[in-house]
Residue, then its C-alpha position, 0 to 999 in steps of 0.5 A: x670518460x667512463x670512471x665517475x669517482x676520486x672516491x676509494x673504497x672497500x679495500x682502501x680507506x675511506x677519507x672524509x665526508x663532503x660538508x653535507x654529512x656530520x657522521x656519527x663517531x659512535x662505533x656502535x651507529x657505524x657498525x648499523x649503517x654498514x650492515x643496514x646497507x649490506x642488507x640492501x646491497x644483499x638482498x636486492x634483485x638483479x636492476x634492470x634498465x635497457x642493456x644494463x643491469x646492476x646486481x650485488x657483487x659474487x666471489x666468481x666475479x673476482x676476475x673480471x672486476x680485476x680486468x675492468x681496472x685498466x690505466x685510465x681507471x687507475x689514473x683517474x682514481x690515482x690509486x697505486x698499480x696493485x688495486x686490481x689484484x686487491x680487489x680481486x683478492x677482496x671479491x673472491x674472499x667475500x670481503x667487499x659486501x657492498x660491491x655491486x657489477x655491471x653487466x649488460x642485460x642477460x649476461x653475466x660478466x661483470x662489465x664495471x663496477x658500483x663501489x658503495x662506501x656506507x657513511x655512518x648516520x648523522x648524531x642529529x638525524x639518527x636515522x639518515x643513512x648515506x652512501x658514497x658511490x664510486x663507479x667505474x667501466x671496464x674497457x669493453x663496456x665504455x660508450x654504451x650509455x651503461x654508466x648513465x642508466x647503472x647510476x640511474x638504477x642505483x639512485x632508486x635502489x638507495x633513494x628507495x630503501x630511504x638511504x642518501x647518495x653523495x658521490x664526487x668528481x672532478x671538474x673536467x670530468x664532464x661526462x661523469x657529472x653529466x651522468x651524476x647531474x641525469x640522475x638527480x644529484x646537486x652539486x654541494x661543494x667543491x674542495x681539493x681532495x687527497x688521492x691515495x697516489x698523494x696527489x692533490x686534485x679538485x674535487x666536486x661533492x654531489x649529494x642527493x637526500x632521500x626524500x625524508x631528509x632532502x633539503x635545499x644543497x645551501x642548507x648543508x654548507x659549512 
């Protein structure tokens, strides 16, 4: 399976945090966490590991990014048939800052997706930053290990800037939590989500603290 997410993000919103993240409801905090990971995302050279590399996402990628979302990956992430065109919409408008591509080394067309939902700081820990991560491959570029290593590169690229990751998946998904489990993200929770198709499916929350902020998974249950 090459689409890791239940998660919906920049163009659709966005449903609540997993049980690890108590966010902030102050608009103004919001507004900080966002553009702190824009910068990020912005700024960020070309990631580079074996045939992989993951850059910030451009307006000429528009097409291609439509063309990664196939049958499967609407399946899976239970979105409704249009998502493609949105998308595609949202990247030639400049309007999905904290996408990131896919692409195969010293290539430039876009081969899968890093979707980057920033969530707001914690009132508690005003300075814990964390994103939830959804990805997804295109049909060209499925079983060529590109979304182990792109994961990989992301978490050291958010870990690094000192920002949290928390992605979610299904049970049967067993590749994508393979992939998610590689890259030093813990299983937290477990609890059924609501895909924006309105069908209900069994959800498992990942989480990985940056190092200032990491704690035992059983520290953050409800």
């Amino acid at each position: 399976m090459a689409v890791l997410g239940l998660v919906t993000v920049c163009v659709v919103a966005a449903r609540r945090p997993s049980s690890g993240i108590r966010p902030s409801r102050d608009p103004s905090v919001r507004a900080l966490t966002s553009t702190f990971v824009r910068g990020v995302v912005g700024t960020a050279e070309p990631l580079r590991a074996g045939a992989t590399s993951v850059r910030a996402v451009r307006s000429s990628d528009a097409d291609a990014i439509e063309a990664t979302i196939d049958d499967v990956v609407i399946g899976v992430m239970g979105w409704p048939v249009d998502m493609a065109a949105r998308y595609r919409t949202a990247v030639r408008r400049r309007r999905a800052p904290t996408l990131m591509v896919i692409t195969e080394r010293d290539r430039e067309v876009a081969i899968g997706v890093v979707a980057l939902e920033p969530l707001p700081v914690t009132d508690s820990e005003p300075f814990h930053r964390t994103v939830r991560i959804g990805l997804w491959m295109g049909p060209q570029g499925r079983g060529k290990g590109h979304m182990g290593r792109a994961v990989r590169l992301l978490v050291e690229l958010m870990i690094g800037n000192d920002i949290s990751l928390l992605a979610e998946t299904a049970p049967t998904n067993h590749a994508a939590r393979h992939v998610l489990e590689r890259a030093g993200m813990v299983e937290t929770a477990r609890r059924v989500v609501r895909l924006p198709d309105g069908s209900e499916v069994d959800g498992i929350v990942y989480e990985r603290f940056a190092p200032r902020f990491a704690r035992r998974p059983t520290d953050h249950q409800p």
